[in-house]
Every structure is written in structure tokens, then in C-alpha cells.
N, C-alpha and C positions, 0 to 999 in steps of 0.2 A: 355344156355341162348339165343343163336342166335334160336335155333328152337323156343324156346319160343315165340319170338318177331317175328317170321316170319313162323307161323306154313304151316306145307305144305297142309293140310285141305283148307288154304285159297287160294292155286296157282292155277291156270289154264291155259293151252295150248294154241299155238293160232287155233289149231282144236276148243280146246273148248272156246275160245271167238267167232269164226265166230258159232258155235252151240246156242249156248245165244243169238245173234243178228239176226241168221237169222230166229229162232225160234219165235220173235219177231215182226220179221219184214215184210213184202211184196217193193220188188222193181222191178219196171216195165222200160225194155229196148221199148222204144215205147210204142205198146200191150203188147211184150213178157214180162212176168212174168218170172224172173230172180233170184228170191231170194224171198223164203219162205218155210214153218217149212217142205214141201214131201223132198227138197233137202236135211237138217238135215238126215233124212232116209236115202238117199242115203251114207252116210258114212264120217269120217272125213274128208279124203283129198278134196274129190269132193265137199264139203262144204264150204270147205275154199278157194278153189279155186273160189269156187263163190262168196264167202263173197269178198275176195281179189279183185276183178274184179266188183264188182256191191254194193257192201253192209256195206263198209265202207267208215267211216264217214270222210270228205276231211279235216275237222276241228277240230284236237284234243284237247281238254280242258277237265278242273274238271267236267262239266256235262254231255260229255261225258264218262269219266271213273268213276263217279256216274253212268249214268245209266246203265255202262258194268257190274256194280257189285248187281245192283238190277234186273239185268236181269239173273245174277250168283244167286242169290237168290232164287229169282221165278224159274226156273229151278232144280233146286237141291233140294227143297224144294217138288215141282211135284215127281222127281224121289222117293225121300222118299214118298211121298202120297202116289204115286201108289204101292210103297213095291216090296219084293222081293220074289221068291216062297219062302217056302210053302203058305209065307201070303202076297200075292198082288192081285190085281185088274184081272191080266193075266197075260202073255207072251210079251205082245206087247210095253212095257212100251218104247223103242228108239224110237215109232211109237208115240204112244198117248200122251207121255211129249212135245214133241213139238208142236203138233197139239193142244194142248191143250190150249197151252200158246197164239201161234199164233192167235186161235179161240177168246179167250179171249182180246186179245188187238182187235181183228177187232170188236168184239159186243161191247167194253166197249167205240171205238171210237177211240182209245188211251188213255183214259180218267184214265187207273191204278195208282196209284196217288202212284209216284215215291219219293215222298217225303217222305211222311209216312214209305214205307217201307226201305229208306234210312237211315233215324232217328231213325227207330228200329230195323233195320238191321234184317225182321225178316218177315213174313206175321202175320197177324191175324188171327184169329182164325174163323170168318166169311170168310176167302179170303180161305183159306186153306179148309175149308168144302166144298164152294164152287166149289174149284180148284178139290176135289175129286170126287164130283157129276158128275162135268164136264169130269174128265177124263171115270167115267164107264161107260157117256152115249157114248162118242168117241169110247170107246175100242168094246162096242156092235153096235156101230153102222157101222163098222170097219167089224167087223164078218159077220156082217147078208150084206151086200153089194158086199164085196171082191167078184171077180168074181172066180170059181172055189177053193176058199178056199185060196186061194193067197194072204192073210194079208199083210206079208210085200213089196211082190213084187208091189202090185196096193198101199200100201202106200207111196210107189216112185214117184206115177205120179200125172201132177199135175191136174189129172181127180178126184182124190183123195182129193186132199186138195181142189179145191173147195165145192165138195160134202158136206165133214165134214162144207164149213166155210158157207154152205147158210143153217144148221141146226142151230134151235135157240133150240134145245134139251127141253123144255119146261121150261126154266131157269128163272128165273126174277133176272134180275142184280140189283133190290133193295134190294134183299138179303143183298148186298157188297157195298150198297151206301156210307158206310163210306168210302171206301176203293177207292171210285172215285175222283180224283181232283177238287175242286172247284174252278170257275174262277177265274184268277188272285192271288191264293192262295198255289203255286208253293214252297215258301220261299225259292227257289234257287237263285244263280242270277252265272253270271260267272268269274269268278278271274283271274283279271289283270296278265299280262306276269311277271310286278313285284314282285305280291304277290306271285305267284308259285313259283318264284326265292328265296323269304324273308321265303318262308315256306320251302322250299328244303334245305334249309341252315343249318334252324334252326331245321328240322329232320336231319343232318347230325351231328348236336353238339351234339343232344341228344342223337343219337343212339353211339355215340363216350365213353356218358358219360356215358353209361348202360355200358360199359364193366367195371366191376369191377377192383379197383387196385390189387387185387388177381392177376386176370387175365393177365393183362398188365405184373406184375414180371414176371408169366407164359410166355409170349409174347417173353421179352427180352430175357430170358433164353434160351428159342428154337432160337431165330434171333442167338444168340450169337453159339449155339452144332450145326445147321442145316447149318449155313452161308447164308440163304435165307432172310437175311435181310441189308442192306446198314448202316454202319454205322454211318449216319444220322440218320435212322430208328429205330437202336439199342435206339442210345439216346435217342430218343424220347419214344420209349418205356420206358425207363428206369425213365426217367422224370414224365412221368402218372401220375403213383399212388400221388405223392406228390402234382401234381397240381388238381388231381380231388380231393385229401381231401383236401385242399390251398383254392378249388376255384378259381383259378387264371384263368383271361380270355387267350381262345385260339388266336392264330392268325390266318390269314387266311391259310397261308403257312402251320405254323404247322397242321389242322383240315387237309388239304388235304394227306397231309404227312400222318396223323392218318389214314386215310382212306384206301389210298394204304395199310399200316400196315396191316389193318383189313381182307381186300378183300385178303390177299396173306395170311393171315392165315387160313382165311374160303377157302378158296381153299387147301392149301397144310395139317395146321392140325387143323379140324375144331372142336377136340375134345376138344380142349383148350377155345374155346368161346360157348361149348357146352354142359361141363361140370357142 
């Protein structure tokens, strides 16, 4: 149940969130260029260490962590474009997924309209043709420049990513004009410290009330043969089943109490909420 509800397909690292954003994004220490998609290349750690240091955001909120995941999107979605031997583009794909994306938010302006593919949690089908165009022209144009046949190593520097970002590859981005933000037409907006608090809550009841009363007797039974349960905890377990078929409202104290239950069982035996 628990992997269900929290498949591991949808997790990501904090390697691979600074990979997402910096792929994404250009930031400048003065002149210096500090953060963009040749550092990607460079490798996970050395990535993150820069994202950490230059490239994250000083203000975390829900549009933030929307765009971290439509940024997980358009990446991930590249890496499938571009495929994998026998059937991909080439060899270069750690090189051209991110150059690709980068290249694409600097011609589009930042103008990829984050909404859209938040709401569809998905690209279209013009953005995705698109995105493939664009990576064959990068992957060849990547080849034919690299000095001495040094693909990955000159995709390191950032003599490299400018190369690739002042090519307009013979593209026309009204291909994808759907696929462009129009002003003012965002429909995001960003949610109060309340509301995060009023929705965190209210994913805590809900995901309390997904565990089956199956489950819960399962619960108490092990607190009870393992001893890794308080029994406060027992009780409560034991309680469950009757108040999630009851309906009876939680309290605050008890949901917390359930919580810890839960988190000690996904930890210790998670075959029981996984079953």
C-alpha cells in the first residue's frame, strides 16, 4: 500500500534535484557563470555543490516545489527522448539532456509554460518532438566541434555551453507556441504559510486513513510479539479499525500518536503497510 502511494519512480536525490535546476537554469557570481547545464556534466557531487552554494532558491514554497517537479519532468522525459543504446540519439545523452533543456529555457526566454505541464504532469506532444529535434541538433553539433574528439570532456567547459546556447539550430519555437506562457496567464499564485500548514494536516489524516483496518490489527499484533510499540501506541492501534469504519473524528494528539505508529512501522516492518 505504502509503495503504492509513494512510488519510488516519483523520488529524487538531492544530486538529482540540483541536476533539474541547474539544467535549467544560468546564475551569475558577478560575470562569473556559476551555475548552468556544462556543470550537470561535470557529475553529481560537483553539481550539487554548486546548486548548494549558488543555485538555490533562498525562498521555499509550493512554486517552488512545482517548478522542481516540472523541471523533474522535462528532464526525465529528455532522458527517454533521447533513448538508450541500441535505440537513442547516441552516447552523449548526460551531455545533451541538460544542454538541451538549458538551451530551451534561454531561446524560449523562460517563457515554457510551467503551468501547463504541471496540470498535465506530462509534455505534449509538440514540446516532446520538439525537445527531440533539439537534442539531435546538440548531440551533432557536440561532435563536429569537440576539439580532438573530446565530447564529454569539452562538454564540461563552459566554452561549451555557450557554443551550443548562441546556436538557434534552425528551430522556430512557434512549433511549441502552445507550449509558451501567455502574459499574465500563469494560474499559479502562492500559498499562505496557513494553507501549507491546513493541507499538511489534512494529508496526514488522509494518509492515516489509507491504511486499512486489516492493517492496523496487523500493526497491534506485531507492537504487541516485537515490543516496538508503547502501550499507548498499542491501543491506539488497536482502536483503528473501529474508528476508521465509526468514522469517528481523530484528535490532534491521537493523528500524531498514529503517525509515529506508522513511521516505526515503515521503518522496522514495512511489509505490513506494503502488503
Amino acid at each position: 500500500m505504502f509503495d503504492k502511494t509513494n512510488p519510488k519512480s516519483q523520488l529524487f536525490t538531492k544530486e538529482d534535484l540540483a541536476k533539474f535546476c541547474n539544467a535549467w537554469q544560468e546564475c551569475y557570481d558577478g560575470k562569473k557563470l556559476v551555475v548552468a547545464p556544462h556543470f550537470v556534466v561535470r557529475g553529481g557531487q560537483k553539481n550539487y555543490a554548486q546548486f548548494m552554494q549558488y543555485g538555490i532558491e533562498k525562498k521555499i514554497d509550493n512554486i517552488f516545489f512545482e517548478d522542481v517537479i516540472v523541471k523533474a519532468i522535462l528532464f526525465r522525459a529528455a532522458e527517454k527522448l533521447y533513448g538508450v543504446k541500441p535505440n537513442a540519439i547516441g552516447d552523449l545523452r548526460y551531455v545533451v539532456v541538460p544542454y538541451a533543456i538549458g538551451w530551451l529555457n534561454i531561446h524560449s526566454k523562460g517563457k515554457i509554460s510551467f503551468s501547463k505541464i504541471w496540470k498535465n504532469h506530462a509534455l505534449s506532444e509538440n514540446l516532446k518532438n520538439f525537445l527531440y529535434s533539439l537534442m539531435k541538433k546538440i548531440d551533432t553539433f557536440i561532435r563536429q566541434e569537440a576539439p580532438a574528439s573530446l565530447y564529454g570532456e569539452w562538454a564540461k567547459k563552459e566554452e561549451c555551453w555557450l557554443a551550443v546556447r548562441e546556436q538557434d539550430f534552425n528551430l522556430d519555437l512557434v512549433i511549441i507556441q502552445d507550449d509558451l506562457e501567455k502574459a499574465g496567464n500563469t494560474n499559479r499564485r502562492k500559498i499562505t504559510d496557513d494553507e501549507i500548514e491546513k493541507a499538511k494536516v489534512q494529508e496526514e489524516y488522509a494518509f492515516i486513513k489509507s491504511v486499512s483496518p486489516e492493517a492496523w490489527q496487523k500493526i497491534e499484533l506485531w507492537g504487541k510479539s516485537s515490543g516496538e510499540l508503547t502501550t499507548n501506541q498499542k491501543s491506539l492501534a488497536f482502536s483503528m479499525p473501529s474508528n476508521i469504519r465509526l468514522g469517528r473524528k481523530m484528535s490532534h494528539a491521537d493523528k500524531n500518536t498514529a503517525l509515529r505508529i506508522l513511521a516505526i512501522v515503515q521503518e522496522k516492518a514495512p511489509e505490513i503497510l506494503n502488503g
